[in-house]
N, C-alpha and C positions, 0 to 999 in steps of 0.2 A: 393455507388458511381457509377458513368456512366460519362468516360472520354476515349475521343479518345485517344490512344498512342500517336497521332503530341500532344495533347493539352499537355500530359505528359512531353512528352519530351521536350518542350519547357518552362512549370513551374520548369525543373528540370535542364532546360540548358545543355538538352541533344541532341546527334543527335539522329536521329530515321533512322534504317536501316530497309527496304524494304514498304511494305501494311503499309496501316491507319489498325485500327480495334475498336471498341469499348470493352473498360475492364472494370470490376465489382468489383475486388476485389485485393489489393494487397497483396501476402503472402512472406512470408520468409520460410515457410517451404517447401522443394520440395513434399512431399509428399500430402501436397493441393494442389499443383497444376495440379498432377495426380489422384486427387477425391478419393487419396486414404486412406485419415485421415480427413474422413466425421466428426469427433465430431471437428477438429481443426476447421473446416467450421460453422459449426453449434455457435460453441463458442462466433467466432465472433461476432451477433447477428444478422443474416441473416437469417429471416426465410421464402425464398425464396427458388426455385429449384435454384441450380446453376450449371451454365452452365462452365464447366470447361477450356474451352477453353477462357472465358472472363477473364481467372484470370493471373494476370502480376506478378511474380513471381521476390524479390528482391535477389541478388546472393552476399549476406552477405560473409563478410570473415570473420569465427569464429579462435578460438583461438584451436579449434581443427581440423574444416573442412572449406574449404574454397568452398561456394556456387555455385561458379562455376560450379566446378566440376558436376554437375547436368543439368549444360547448355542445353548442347546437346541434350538428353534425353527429356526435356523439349521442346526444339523447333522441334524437330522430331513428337510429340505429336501435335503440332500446335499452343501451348501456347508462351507466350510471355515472354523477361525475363528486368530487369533494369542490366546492367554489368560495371565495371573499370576495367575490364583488353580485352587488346583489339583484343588479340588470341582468342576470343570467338564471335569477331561480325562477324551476321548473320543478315540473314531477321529475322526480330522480335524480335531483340535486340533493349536498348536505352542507349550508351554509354554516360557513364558519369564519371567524376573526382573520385568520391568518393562516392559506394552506399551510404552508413549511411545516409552521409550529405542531399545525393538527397531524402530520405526519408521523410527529414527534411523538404527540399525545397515542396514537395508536400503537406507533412501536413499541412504548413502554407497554402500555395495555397491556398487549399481545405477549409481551413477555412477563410480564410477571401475573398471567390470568393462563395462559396455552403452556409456556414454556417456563416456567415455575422450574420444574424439576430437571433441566438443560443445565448442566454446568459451563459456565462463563469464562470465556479466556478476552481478556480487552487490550490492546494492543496500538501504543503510539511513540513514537519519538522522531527526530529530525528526518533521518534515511534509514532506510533498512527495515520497513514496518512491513512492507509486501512480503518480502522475503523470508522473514521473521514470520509470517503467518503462516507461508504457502511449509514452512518448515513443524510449527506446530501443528498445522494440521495431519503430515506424513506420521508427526509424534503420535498421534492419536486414531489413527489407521484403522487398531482394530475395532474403536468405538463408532457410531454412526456420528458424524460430524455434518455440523453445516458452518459454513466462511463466508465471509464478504468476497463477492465476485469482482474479479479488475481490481478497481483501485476506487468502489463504490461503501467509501468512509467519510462522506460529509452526512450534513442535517438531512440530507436527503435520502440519500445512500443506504446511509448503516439502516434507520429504519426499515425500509423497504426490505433490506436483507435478513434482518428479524421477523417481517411477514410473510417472505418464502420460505420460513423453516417448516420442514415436515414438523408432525405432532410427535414425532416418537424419537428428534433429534438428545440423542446424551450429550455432545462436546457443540458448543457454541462459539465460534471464533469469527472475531466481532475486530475490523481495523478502524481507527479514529485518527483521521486526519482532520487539520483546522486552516481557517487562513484570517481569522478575526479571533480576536480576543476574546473568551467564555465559552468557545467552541465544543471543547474537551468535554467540560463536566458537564453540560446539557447531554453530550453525548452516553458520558458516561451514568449520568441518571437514567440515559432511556436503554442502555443495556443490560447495568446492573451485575454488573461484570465478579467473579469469585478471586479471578487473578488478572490483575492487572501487568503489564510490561511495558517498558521502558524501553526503548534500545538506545537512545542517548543522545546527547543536546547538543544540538548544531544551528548553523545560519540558516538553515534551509527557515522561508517565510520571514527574515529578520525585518524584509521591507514592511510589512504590515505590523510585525508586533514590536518595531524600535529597539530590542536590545534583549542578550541573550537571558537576561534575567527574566526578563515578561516571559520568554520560550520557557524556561525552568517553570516556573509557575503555570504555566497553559499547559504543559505535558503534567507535572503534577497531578495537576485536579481533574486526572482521570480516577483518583481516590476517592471523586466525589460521591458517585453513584456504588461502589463496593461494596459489596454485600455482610454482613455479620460476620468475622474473624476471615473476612477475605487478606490476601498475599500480593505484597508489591514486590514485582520482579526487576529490579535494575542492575544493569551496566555497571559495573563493579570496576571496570579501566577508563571511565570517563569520567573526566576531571572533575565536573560539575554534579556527578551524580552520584560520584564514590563517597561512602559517609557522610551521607543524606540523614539527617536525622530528626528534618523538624515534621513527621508526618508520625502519627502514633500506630499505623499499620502495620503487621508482620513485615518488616526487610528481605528479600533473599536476593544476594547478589549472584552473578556470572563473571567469568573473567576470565582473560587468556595471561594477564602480563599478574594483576594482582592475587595472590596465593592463599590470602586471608579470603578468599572468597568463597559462601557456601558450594558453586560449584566452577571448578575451574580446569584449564586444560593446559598442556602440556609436551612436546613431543609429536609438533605439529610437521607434519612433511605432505609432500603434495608428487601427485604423480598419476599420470594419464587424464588429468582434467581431475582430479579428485583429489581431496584432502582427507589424512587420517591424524586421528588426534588421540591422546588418551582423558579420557576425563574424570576427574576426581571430586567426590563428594564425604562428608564424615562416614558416609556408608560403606564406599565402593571406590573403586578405579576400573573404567571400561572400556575397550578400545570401540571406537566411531568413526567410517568412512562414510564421506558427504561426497556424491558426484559432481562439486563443485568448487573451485578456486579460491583462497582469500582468507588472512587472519579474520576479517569484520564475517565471513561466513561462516567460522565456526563459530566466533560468540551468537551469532544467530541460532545455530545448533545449540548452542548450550544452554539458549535462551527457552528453547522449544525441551529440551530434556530435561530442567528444572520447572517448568509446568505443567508437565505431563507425567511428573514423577511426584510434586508437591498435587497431583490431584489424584495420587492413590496407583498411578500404571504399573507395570511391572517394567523392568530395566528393560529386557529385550526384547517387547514389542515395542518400547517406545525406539533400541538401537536400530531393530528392521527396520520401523520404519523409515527412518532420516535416510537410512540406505537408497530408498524410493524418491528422495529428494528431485525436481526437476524445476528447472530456472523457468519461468513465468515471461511469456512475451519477450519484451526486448531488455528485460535486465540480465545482464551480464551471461548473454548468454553465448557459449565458445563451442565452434566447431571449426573444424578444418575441411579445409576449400583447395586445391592443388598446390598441397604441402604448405601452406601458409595458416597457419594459427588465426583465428580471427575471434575477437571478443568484442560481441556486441549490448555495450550497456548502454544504450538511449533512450529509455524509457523516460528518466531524469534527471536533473546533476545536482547537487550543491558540492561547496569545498570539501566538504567531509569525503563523502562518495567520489571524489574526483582523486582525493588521497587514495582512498580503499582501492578504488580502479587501477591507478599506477601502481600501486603496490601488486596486485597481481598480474600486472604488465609485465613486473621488474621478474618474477620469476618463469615468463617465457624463454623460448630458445630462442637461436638468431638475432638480426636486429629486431631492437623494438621501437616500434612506430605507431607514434599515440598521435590519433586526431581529434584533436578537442574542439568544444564548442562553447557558444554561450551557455550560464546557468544565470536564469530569471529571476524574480524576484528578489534582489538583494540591495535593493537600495541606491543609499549614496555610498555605500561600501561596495559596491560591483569593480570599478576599477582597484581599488587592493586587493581583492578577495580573487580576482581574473589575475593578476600577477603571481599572489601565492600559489595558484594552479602552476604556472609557468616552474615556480620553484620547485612545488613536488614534482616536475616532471625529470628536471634538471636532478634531483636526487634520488629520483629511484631511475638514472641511468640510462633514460630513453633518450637515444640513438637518433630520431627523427622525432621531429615534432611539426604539428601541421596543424594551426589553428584557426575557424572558420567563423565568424560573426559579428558585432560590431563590436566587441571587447578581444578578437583576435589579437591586436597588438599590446595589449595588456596583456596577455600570455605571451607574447613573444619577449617583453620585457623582465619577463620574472625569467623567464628560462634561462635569459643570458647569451644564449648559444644562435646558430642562425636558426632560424623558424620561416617556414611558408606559410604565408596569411591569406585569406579568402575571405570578401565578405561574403553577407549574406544571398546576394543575390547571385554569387559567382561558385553557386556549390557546381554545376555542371563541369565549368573548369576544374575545379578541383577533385572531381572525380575523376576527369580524362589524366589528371598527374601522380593522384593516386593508383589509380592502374596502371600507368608507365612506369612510377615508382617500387610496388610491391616485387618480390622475387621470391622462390619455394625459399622456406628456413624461418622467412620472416614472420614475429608475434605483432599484430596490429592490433589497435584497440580504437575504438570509436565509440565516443562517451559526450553529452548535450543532455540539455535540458528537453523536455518531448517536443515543445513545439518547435523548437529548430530541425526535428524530422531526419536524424540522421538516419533514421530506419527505411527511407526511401532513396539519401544519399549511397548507399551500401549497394541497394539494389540498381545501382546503376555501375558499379566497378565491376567488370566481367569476372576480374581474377576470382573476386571471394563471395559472385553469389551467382 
């Protein structure tokens, strides 16, 4: 980006106290804005010198620190800062109501004043939205794309990743996660999204939105912000979303089990770590190899092929590219370690994803041996919804099961079977028995919500890292 401060502070219905100045970048962390957390800069995807004084720094009030406090320090240095509290205005402030919001007010700005002519992919549902991204964007390979980085899809996020878009980006791909209610369509007013996606309605968050109705409706009103004869993409095999019909926007379902579906697959087999599917549309039937495991991953696929093909692509660049498919951090991601299979999905869990994950357990070799964890936010529903885990474990055939947190024996009850439980505090133990345990042949899967950090538990079993 390259915006005067007046032009800022007037997209943001701010006043601007002292000099104009031309800024480059906005951050939330103080520590970019004194060039001192070079890879936070780099991340962004700027791969320019930057000049640190162009960078306008938003003065976030966290739930432990309030960004202010950094003010000072910041404008002593020369830099610029966005503030609502008004003990703080100085030359090179741009006071406003409500950082967050003003974030918000800019990223739409920016996109519909810079990036106008960027076509929009919007992207939310229960699980499966990261993956579902990091897949449409391989769809769109040979376009210049820009993505939401990580898992940087809240009020804070997504903006931000709209003001790092080069000027000359074509494909926009924009993830919207919520954890409060009206989340979405704020979000989705400020991306303004061509096609919308779906990937399907689960408990994940049920503790904050009370019931899966309110989810249906929170994912919905990503239709809010859509643009003129924009395309709602949905999950065509999920219950709640199949024959959807109270929204007046273009439909386009995906589907692996439903056949009535614009586009659907079939003839799904899997081998060396990779699925091959053939997939069919009124157009075409085409064969598609994904370097990655799991019915819920090719609906991902298919999800990224009917958006990259309802936006004009050719069938095989969008086929190459899904070929280039690669699993993102600690979601589900499989390699072998001294002849032992290891799948490591710990990024985060809910019931859904803890289904999807057994399910690709069940088609390893050897025994299989799933270590499960807590999955957060679920309420007064945690202890059922921690049993039905135990259940899918018990039917998709795992062999050992070994559950770790304070809903451990909630999984151990659904399973039926014996189970070894750990709490929380006793992951060390259960890594020393874990690695007593594991033998070459064996498929293991270690699957949690992030903050239970099973991606450090891992790193501590010799066998598999």
């Amino acid at each position: 980006m390259k915006l005067l401060l007046s032009e800022i502070a007037r997209a943001v219905g701010g006043k601007l106290q002292g000099k104009d100045k031309i800024i480059m970048m906005v951050v939330t962390d103080s520590r970019d804005v004194n060039g001192r957390n070079v890879d936070g800069i780099l991340a962004a995807g700027n791969n320019t010198v930057i000049d640190y004084s162009t960078l306008l720094f938003a003065a976030l009030r966290g739930e432990r620190i309030d960004g202010h406090i950094f003010v000072k320090e910041i404008l002593e240095n020369g830099n610029s800062a966005i503030i609502d509290n008004p003990e703080y205005i100085a030359d090179g402030t741009i006071m406003v109501d409500d950082v967050k919001n003003a974030l918000g007010k800019l990223g739409r700005y920016y996109r519909e004043n810079y990036l106008n002519n960027a076509y929009c992919i919007g992207i939310t549902g229960s699980v499966g939205k990261t993956t579902t991204k990091e897949m449409v964007a391989v769809a769109f390979a040979s376009k210049k794309i820009h993505k939401t980085a990580g898992n940087k899809n809240s009020l804070i996020g997504l903006p931000l990743t709209i003001l790092e878009a080069p000027l000359d980006t074509e494909i926009l791909i924009l993830e919207a996660g919520m954890n409060q209610k009206g989340e979405i369509a704020i979000l989705s007013e400020i991306a303004k999204p061509d096609i919308a996606i779906i990937t399907n309605i689960g408990t994940a968050h049920i503790e904050n939105m009370g019931n899966i109705e309110n989810i249906l409706k929170e994912k919905i009103s990503i239709i809010t912000g859509l643009r003129n004869n924009g395309k709602l993409i949905l999950n065509g095999d999920d219950v709640i979303l199949s024959g959807k019909q109270t929204v007046s926007n273009d439909i386009i379902y995906f589907a692996c089990k439903n056949t009535n579906a614009d586009y659907w697959a079939d003839n799904i087999g899997y081998k060396d770590c990779s699925t091959v599917f053939t997939l069919h549309n009124k157009e075409k039937s085409v064969q598609i190899q994904i370097p990655t495991i799991g019915e819920h991953n090719v609906l991902n696929a298919l999800a990224a092929y009917a958006a990259a093909t309802e936006a004009g692509l050719d069938s095989k660049a969008i086929v190459d590219g899904l070929k280039s498919f690669i699993s993102s951090g600690n979601r589900q991601r499989i390699y072998r370690q001294n002849d032992i299979i290891v799948i490591a999905d710990c990024y985060n869990a809910s019931p859904e994803s803890m289904a999807a994950a057994l399910a690709v357990l069940s088609l390893g070799d050897g025994r299989k041996v799933a270590v499960l964890g807590d999955m957060l936010e679920l309420g007064e529903q945690s202890k059922e919804l921690h049993a039905r885990v135990g259940e899918y474990a018990a039917k998709n055939n795992v062999d050992i099961l070994i559950a770790i947190g304070d809903f451990a024996k909630h999984i151990k009850a659904g399973f039926g079977k014996d189970c070894k439980t750990f709490g929380l505090n006793e992951k060390n133990i259960a890594a020393d028995y874990i690695n007593e345990l594991l033998e070459p042949g064996d498929t293991v899967l270690f699957k949690a919500s992030n903050l239970i950090d099973f991606g450090s538990l891992i790193k501590t079993i010799n066998k598999i890292y």
